[in-house]
C-alpha positions in Angstrom: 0.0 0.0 0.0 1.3 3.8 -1.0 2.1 6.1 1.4 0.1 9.8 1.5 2.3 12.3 0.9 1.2 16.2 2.4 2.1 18.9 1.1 3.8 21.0 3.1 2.4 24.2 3.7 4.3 27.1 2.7 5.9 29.7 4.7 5.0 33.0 3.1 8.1 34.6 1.0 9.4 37.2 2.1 10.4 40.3 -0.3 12.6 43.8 0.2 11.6 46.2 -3.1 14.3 48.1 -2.9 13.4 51.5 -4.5 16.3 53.8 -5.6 17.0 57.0 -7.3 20.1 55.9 -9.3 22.4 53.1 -10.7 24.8 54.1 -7.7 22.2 53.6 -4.8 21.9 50.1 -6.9 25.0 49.0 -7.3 25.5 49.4 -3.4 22.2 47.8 -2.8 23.4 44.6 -4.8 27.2 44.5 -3.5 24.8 44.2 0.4 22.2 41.6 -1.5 25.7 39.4 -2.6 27.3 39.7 0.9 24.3 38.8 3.0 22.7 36.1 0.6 19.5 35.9 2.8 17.2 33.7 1.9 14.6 36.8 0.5 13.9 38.2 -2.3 15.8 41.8 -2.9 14.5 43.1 -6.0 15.9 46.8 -6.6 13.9 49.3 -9.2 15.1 52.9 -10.7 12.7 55.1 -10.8 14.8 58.8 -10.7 12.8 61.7 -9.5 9.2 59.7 -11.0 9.0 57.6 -7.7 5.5 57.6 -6.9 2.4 55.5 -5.1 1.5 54.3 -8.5 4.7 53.3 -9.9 5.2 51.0 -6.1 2.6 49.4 -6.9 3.3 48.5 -10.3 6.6 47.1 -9.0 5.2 45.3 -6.5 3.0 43.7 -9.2 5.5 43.2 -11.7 6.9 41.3 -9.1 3.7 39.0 -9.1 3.6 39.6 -5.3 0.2 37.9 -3.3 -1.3 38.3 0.1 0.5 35.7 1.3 3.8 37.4 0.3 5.7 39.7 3.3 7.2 42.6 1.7 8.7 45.3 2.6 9.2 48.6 0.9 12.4 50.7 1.2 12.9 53.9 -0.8 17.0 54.7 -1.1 17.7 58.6 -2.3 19.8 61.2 -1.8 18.3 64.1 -0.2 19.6 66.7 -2.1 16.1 67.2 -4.1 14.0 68.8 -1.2 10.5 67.8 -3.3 11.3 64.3 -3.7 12.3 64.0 -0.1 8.3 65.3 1.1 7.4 63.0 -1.5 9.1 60.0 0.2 8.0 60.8 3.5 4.6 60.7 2.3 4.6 56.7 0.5 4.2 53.3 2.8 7.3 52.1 3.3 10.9 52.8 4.6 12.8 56.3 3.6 16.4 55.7 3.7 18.4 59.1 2.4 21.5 60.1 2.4 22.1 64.1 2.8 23.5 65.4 0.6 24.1 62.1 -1.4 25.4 58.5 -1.2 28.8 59.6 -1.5 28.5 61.2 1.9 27.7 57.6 3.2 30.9 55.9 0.9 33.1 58.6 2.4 32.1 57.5 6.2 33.7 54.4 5.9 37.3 56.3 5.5 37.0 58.7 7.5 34.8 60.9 10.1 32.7 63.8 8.4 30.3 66.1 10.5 30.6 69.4 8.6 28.2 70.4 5.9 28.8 69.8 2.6 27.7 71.2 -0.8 26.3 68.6 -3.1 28.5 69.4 -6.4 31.2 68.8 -4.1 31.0 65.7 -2.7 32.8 64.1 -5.5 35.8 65.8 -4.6 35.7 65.3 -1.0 34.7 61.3 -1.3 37.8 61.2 -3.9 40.0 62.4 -1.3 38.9 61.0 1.7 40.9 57.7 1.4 43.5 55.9 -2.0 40.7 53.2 -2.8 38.2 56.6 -3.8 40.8 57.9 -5.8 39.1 57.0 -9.5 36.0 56.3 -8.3 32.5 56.5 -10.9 29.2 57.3 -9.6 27.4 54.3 -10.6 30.2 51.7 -10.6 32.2 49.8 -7.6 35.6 48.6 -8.0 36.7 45.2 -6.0 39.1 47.6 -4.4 35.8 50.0 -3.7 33.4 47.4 -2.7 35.9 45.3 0.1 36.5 48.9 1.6 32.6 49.2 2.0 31.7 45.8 3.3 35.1 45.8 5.9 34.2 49.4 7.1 30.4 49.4 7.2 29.9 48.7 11.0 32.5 52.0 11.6 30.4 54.0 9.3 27.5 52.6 10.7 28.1 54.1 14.1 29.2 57.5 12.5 26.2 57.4 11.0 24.1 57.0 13.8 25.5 59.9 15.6 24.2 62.6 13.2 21.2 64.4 12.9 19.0 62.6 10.4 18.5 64.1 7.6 19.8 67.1 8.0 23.4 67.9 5.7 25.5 65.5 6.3 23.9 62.5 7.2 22.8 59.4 6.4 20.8 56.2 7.8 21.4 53.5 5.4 22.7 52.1 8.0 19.3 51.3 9.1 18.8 48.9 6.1 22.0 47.3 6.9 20.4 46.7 10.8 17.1 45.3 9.1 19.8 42.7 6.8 21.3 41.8 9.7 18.0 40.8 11.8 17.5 38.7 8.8 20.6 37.4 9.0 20.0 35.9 12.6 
């Protein structure tokens, strides 16, 4: 006589739509997505200055997401745009921004900033701030770049958490990296 076999029931999936302003915020979202390998679905969207209600929930539906899906919404920008920064506040989900851009958040991990800084030159101050910025492109991450960020992120981290969010300069991305890590556990 056959044996029944059950189904097991299904644990809902869990999802992190990761929703960013450039190919920059991306490419550090995806370096964190390769180092943590969690057992959930990151999916990261560019949406630029367009980020709306409708355009989440089209991702979220591109994404064939159901009820019995967890996900959770993250929105990572640079703060430097003061109308998309109200708009942010205002959509479900978690606003992660970086004043006056991600660059500010790179350069924590060499070295301590607390004075403001003008966006146009935060290039130039990232570039300087330690050898492995020296020819660093916005939207790209050497090897170099990228072992510098993952060795350096809990010191950055806790410079981060000392300034006055969201005011110029700061930055709480290290708040995503605090939700990764729960995961992680």
């Amino acid at each position: 006589m056959r044996e029944r076999r059950y189904k097991k029931t299904r644990k809902p999936h869990k999802v992190f739509l990761v929703v960013c302003e450039g190919e920059t915020e991306e490419e550090y979202v995806n370096l964190l997505k390769r180092h943590y390998r969690l057992p959930i679905t990151i999916k990261t969207k560019v949406s630029g200055n367009a980020v709306s209600l409708r355009l989440v929930n089209q991702y979220l539906k591109e994404l064939g997401l159901t009820r019995n899906d967890d996900c959770q919404v993250f929105f990572i920008y640079d703060a430097d745009v003061d109308c998309i920064v109200e708009k942010l506040m205002s959509l479900p989900g978690t606003t992660i921004l970086s004043n006056p851009s991600i660059e500010l958040w790179y350069m924590l991990h060499s070295k301590n900033h607390r004075r403001y800084v003008q966006p146009d030159s935060i290039l130039k101050e990232l570039m300087s701030s330690h050898q492995v910025w020296k020819a660093y492109m916005k939207g790209k991450l050497t090897m170099d770049q990228q072992l510098h960020l993952l060795a350096n992120k809990d010191a950055a981290s806790l410079k981060a958490e000392k300034m006055v969010w969201p005011t110029n300069p700061s930055s709480n991305i290290y708040e995503f990296i605090k939700v990764l890590e729960a995961e992680k556990r």
